[in-house]
C-alpha positions in Angstrom: -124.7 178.6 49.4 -124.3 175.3 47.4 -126.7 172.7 48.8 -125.1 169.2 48.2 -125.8 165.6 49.2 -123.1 163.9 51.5 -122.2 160.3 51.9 -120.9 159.4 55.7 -120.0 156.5 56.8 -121.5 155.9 60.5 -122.1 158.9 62.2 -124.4 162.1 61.0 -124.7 165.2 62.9 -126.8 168.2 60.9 -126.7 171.8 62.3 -129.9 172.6 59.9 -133.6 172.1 59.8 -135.0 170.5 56.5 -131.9 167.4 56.3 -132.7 164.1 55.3 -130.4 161.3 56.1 -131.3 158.7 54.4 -130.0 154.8 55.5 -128.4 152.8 52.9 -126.9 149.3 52.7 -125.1 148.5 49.7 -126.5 151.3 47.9 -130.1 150.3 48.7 -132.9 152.3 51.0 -132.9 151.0 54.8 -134.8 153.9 56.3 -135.0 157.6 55.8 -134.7 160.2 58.8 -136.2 163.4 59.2 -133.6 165.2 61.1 -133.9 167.9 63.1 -131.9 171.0 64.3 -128.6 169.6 65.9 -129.1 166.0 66.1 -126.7 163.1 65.2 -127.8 159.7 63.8 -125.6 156.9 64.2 -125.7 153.2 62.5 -123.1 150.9 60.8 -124.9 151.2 57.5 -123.9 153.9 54.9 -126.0 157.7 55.6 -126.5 159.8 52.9 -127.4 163.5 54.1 -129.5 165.9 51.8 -131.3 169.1 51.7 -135.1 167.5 51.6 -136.4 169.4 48.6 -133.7 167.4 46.5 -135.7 163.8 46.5 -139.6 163.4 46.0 -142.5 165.0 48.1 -143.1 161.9 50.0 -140.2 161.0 51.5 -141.7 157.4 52.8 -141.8 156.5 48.6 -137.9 157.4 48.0 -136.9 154.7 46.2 -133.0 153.3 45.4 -133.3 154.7 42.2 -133.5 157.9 43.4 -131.0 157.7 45.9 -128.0 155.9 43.7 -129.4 159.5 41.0 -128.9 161.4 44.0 -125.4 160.1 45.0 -124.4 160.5 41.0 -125.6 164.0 40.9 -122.8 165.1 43.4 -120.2 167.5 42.3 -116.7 166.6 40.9 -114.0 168.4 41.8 -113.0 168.3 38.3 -116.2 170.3 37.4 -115.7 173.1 39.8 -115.5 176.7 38.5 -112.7 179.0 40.4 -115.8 180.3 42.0 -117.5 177.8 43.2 -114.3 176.8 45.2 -114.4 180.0 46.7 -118.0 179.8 47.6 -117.1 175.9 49.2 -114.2 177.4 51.1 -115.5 180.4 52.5 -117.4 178.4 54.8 -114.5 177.2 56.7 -112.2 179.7 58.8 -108.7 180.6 57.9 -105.3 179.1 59.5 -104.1 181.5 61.7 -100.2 181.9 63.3 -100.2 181.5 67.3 -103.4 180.5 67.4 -104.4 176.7 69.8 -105.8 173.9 67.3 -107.1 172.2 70.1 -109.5 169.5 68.2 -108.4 167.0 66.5 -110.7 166.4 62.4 -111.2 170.4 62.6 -111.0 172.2 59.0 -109.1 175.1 58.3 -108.7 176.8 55.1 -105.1 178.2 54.2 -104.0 179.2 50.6 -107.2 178.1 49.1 -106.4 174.7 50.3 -109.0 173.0 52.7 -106.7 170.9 55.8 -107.5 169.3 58.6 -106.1 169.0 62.0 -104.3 165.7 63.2 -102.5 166.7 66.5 -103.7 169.5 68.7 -100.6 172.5 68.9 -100.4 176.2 68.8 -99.6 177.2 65.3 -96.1 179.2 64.4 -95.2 181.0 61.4 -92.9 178.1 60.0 -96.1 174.9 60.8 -98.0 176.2 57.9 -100.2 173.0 56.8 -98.5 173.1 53.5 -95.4 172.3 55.4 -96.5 170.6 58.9 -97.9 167.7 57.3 -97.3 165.9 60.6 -99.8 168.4 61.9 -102.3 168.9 59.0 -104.0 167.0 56.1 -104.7 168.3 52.9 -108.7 167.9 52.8 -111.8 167.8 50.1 -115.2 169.1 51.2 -117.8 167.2 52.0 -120.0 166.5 48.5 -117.1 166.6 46.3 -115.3 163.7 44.4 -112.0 164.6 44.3 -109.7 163.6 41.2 -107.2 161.2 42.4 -104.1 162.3 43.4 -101.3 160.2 45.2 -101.9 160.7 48.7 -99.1 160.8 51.7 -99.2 158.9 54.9 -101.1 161.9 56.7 -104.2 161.6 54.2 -105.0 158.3 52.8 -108.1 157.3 51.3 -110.6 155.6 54.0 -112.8 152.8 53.1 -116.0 154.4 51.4 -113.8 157.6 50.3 -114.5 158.1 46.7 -112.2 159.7 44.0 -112.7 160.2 40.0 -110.0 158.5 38.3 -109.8 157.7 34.7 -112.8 158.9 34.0 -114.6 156.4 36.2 -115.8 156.8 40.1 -114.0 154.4 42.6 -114.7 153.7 45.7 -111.9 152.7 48.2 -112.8 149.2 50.1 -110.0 149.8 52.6 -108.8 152.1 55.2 -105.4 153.7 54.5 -105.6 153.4 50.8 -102.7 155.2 49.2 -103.0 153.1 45.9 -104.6 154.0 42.8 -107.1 152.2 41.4 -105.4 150.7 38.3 -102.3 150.2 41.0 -104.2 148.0 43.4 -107.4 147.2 41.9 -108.8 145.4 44.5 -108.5 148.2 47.2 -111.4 149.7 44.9 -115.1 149.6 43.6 -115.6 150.7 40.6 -119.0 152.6 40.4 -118.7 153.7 36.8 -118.4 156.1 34.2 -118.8 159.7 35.5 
């Protein structure tokens, strides 16, 4: 299983023991939480969400160094063996025909594509998420920079999403982004080379 660091925006909920969610605020150290088994943190600052044996022993003395290393150190689609996408995608379950997608966000993976769910509906033959894109959004997992790709109105980028483009890392500052970065430069941060 690859362990990665994940950047949310708001909400954190961790189905493991031994997660860190640290608190940041314009890339700088807040707070750091120990998290426990099925807990969720909540706050309108960035949360950054890591197995704990990937920052120092002391996690009182992590420092904004370590934590903008940390946030650089995640993987790039781009970088991704065959694989490793496997390995990423075998931990969500398969689309399936005539089956109820009843929650709305839920992932599903269907030719070796990761979707999610936008309207609750029983599946046919015909809705495959390829197709349904009324029903389904094509998806990247959580701790991978995705290359940018022109989006369509079912997945735009969200403020905080961040894509590799150019051979930099941008960061959207809107919801609903469906620019590039050199398209509409100020929908983006740029945070560098990658």
């Amino acid at each position: 299983m690859i362990n990665l660091a994940v950047k949310t925006s708001g909400i954190s909920e961790s189905k493991a023991d031994n997660i860190l969610r640290i608190i940041t605020e314009n890339n700088d150290v807040r707070s750091v939480v120990q998290a426990e088994t099925n807990t969720i943190t909540v706050t309108k600052r960035d949360i950054i969400e890591m197995p704990e044996d990937m920052v120092s022993d002391d996690i009182n003395e992590i420092t904004d160094v370590e934590i903008k290393a940390t946030i650089q150190s995640m993987v790039f689609e781009s970088e991704l063996s065959a694989d490793e996408v496997t390995a990423i995608l075998s931990l969500y379950p398969m689309w399936e025909i005539d089956k109820e997608y009843s929650k709305l966000n839920e992932l599903y993976v269907y030719n070796g594509v990761l979707y999610k769910v936008l309207q609750t509906h029983t599946s046919q033959s015909t809705w495959t998420p390829d197709v349904a894109v009324s029903l389904f959004a094509n998806v990247t997992p959580a701790g991978v920079i995705p290359l940018w790709v022109q989006p369509d109105s079912t997945n735009p980028f969200m403020k905080g999403d961040q894509v590799e483009f150019e051979g930099h890392i941008w960061e959207s500052k809107i919801d609903t982004n469906t620019w590039s970065p050199k398209g509409y430069p100020g929908g983006w941060k740029d945070l560098g080379p990658k």
